[in-house]
C-alpha positions in Angstrom: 170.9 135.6 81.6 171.8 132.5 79.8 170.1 132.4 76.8 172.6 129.5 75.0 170.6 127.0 76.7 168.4 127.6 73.5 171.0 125.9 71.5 171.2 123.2 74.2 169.3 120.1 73.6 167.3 120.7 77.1 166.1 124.1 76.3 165.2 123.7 73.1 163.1 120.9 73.9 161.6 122.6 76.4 160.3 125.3 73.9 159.1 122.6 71.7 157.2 120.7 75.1 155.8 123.9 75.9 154.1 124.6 72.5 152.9 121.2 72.3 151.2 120.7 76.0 149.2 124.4 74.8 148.2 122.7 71.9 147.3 119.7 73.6 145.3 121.1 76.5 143.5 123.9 74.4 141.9 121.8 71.9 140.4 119.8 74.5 139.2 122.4 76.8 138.3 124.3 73.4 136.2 121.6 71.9 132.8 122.6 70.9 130.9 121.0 68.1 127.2 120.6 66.9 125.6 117.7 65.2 121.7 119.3 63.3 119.7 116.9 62.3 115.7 117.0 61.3 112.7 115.1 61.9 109.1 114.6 60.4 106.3 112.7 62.1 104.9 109.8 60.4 101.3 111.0 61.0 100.4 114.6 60.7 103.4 115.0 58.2 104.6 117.9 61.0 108.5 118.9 60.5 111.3 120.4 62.8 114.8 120.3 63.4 116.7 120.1 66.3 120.5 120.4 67.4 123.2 118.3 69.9 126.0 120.3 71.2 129.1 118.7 72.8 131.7 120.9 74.8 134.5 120.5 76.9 133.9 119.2 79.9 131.8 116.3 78.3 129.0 115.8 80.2 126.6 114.5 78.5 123.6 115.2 80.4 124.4 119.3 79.9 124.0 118.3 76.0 120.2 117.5 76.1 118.3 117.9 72.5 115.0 119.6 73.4 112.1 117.3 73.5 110.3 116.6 70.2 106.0 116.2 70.5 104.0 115.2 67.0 101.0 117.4 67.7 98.8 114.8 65.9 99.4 111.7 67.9 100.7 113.7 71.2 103.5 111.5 72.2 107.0 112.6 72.5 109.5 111.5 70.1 112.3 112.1 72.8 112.0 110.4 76.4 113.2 111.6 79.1 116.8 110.7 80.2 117.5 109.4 76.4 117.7 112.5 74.5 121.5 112.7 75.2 124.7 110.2 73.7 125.3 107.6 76.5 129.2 107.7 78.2 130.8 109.5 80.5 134.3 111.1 79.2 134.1 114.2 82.0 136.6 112.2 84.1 139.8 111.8 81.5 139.0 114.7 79.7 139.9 116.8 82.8 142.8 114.4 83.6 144.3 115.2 80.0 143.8 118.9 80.6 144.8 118.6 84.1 148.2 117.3 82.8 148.9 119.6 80.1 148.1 122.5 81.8 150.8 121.6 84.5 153.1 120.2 82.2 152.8 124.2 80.6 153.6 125.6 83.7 156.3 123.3 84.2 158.1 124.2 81.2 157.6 128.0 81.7 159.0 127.8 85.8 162.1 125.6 84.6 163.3 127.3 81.4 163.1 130.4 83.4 165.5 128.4 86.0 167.5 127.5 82.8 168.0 131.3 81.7 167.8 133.4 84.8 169.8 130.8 87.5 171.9 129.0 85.7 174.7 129.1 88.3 171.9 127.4 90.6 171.3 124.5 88.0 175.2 123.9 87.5 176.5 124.7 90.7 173.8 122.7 92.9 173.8 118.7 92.0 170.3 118.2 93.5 168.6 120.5 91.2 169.2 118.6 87.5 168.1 115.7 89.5 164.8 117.2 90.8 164.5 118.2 87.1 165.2 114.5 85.9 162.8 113.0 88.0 160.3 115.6 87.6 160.4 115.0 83.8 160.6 111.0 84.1 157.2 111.8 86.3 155.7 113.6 84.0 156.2 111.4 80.7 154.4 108.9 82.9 151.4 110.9 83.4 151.4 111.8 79.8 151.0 108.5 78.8 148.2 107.8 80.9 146.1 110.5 80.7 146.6 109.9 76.5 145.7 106.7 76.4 143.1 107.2 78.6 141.5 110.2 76.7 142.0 108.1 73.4 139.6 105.3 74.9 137.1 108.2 75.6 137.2 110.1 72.0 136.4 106.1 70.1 133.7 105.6 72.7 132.6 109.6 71.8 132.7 108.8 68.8 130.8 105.7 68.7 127.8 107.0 71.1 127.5 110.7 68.9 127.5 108.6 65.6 124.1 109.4 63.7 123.1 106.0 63.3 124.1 105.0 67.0 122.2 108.2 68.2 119.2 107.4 66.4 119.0 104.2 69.2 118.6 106.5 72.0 115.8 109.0 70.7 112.7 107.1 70.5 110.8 108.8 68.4 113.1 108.1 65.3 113.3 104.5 65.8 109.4 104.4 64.5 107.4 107.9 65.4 109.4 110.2 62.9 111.8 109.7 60.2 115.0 111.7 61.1 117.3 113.1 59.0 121.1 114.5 59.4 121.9 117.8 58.2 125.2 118.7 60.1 127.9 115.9 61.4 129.5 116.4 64.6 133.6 117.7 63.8 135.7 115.5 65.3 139.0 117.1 63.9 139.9 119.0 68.0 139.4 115.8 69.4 141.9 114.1 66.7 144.8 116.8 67.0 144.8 116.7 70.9 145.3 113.4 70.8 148.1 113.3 68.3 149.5 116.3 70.6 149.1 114.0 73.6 151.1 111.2 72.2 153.5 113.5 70.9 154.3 115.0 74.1 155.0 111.9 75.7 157.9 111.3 73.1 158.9 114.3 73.6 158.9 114.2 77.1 160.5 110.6 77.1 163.2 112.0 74.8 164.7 114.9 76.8 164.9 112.5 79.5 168.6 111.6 78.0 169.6 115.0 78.0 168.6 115.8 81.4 170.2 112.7 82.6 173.1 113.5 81.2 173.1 117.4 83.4 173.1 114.7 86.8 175.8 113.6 88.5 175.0 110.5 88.1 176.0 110.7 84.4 179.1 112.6 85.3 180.3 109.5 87.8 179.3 107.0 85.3 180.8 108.8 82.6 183.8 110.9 83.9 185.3 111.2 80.4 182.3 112.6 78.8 181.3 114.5 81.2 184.2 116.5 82.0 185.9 115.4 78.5 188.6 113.1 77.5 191.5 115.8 77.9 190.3 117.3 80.9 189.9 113.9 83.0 193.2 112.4 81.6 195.1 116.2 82.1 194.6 116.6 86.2 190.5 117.1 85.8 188.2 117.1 88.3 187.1 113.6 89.2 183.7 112.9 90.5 185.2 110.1 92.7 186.5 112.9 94.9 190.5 111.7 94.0 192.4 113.0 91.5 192.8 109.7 89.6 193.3 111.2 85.7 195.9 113.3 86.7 197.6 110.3 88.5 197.1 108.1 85.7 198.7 110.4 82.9 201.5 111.3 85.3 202.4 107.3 85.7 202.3 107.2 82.0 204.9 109.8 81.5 207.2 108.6 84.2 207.1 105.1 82.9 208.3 106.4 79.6 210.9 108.7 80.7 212.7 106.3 82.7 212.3 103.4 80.2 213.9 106.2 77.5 216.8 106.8 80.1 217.6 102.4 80.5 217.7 102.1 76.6 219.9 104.8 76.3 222.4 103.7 79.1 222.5 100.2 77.2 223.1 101.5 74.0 226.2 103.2 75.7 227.3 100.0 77.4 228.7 98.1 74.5 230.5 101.4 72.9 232.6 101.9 76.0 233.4 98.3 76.7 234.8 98.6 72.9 237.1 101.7 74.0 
């Protein structure tokens, strides 16, 4: 087991990407939040209260109020197929969870790779570039599914606002005053989205890293790759040749047979002297 890939840039930030795509997918999925408000009918002075309730998947319909009736005048303060917010966020709410729920599993398959098979990961070329281009993937869809779940928590908000609602039940635009007693919490909703945007940095950021596990950093880059002394000292070079060692053995040559022609003319004029 390899467990120095923790003080590697790409396993560390797969610990960190891991803890943030829970934290991004469970307060979504988690989300469940009341709004109380009450209501009296103008005539007959009768009272009552009733209560919204929002959860994950956000389907508005399943988060009907129950319907309101003023005894006294017999009409309904709530009509049918108003007595929910308007919207539909079902669609990239499950995206968003979709996402971080694979991005999760992705982190927990590949740092496993990392620790368990790390021969696999060095010795095989193809697999830091699956890993690469898995990642670049990835930081793609996390964008998207973020910015697509931020447009559906403003347009949440707007719809579940009290005064907003108040539009869509009928009775308390003139049949009943209505009063709030308990706000919707919108705090879940606010920390997976900073968690959202947060992973794509992060995902976005540990693309260098990775890159530079590819062999197409290590052909680009020879001497960082495999180091300045190594490549210039007979290294292995990613061109297939053996180019550093040839270049540092021209070097020396050069210099040993220029040493050896300044030191025969330096004895030239002491023995024509003799």
């Amino acid at each position: 087991m390899y467990l120095e890939v923790f003080k590697e840039p790409r396993g560390m930030m797969r610990l960190i990407q891991l803890l943030f795509a829970i934290l991004a997918f469970s307060t979504t999925a988690g989300y469940n939040s009341t709004m109380k408000f009450e209501y009296r009918c103008k005539t007959g002075n009768d009272t009552g209260s009733r209560q919204l309730t929002v959860s994950y998947p956000f389907y508005m319909p399943d988060s009907a109020v129950e319907s309101i009736v003023c005894p006294s005048t017999g009409v309904s303060t709530v009509q049918p197929g108003l007595n929910y917010p308007f919207g539909s966020y079902m669609s990239s709410a499950q995206f968003y969870v979709f996402v971080g729920v694979m991005a999760f599993l992705y982190c927990i398959g590949i740092t496993v790779l990392y620790v368990v098979f790390e021969q696999v990961y060095n010795d095989n070329d193809l697999v830091p570039q699956i890993d690469f281009i898995v990642t670049a993937v990835w930081t793609l869809f996390w964008f998207i599914a973020s910015v697509a779940w931020a447009v559906g928590v403003s347009f949440f908000k707007l719809e579940t606002y009290p005064d907003r609602l108040w539009h869509q039940i009928t009775a308390c635009l003139g049949l009943a005053e209505c009063k709030t007693k308990e706000y919707f919490g919108y705090g879940g909703l606010d920390v997976s989205l900073i968690c959202g945007f947060a992973n794509v940095f992060l995902w976005g950021a540990s693309l260098w890293f990775l890159f530079k596990e590819t062999v197409w950093f290590k052909r680009m880059y020879p001497e960082q790759a495999y180091g300045e002394s190594d490549f210039a000292g007979g290294g292995p070079d990613p061109s297939g040749g053996s180019g550093g060692y040839q270049q540092k053995g021209g070097v020396e040559t050069g210099a040993v047979a220029w040493k050896a022609v300044t030191a025969h003319l330096c004895k030239v004029p002491y023995q024509m002297k003799v």
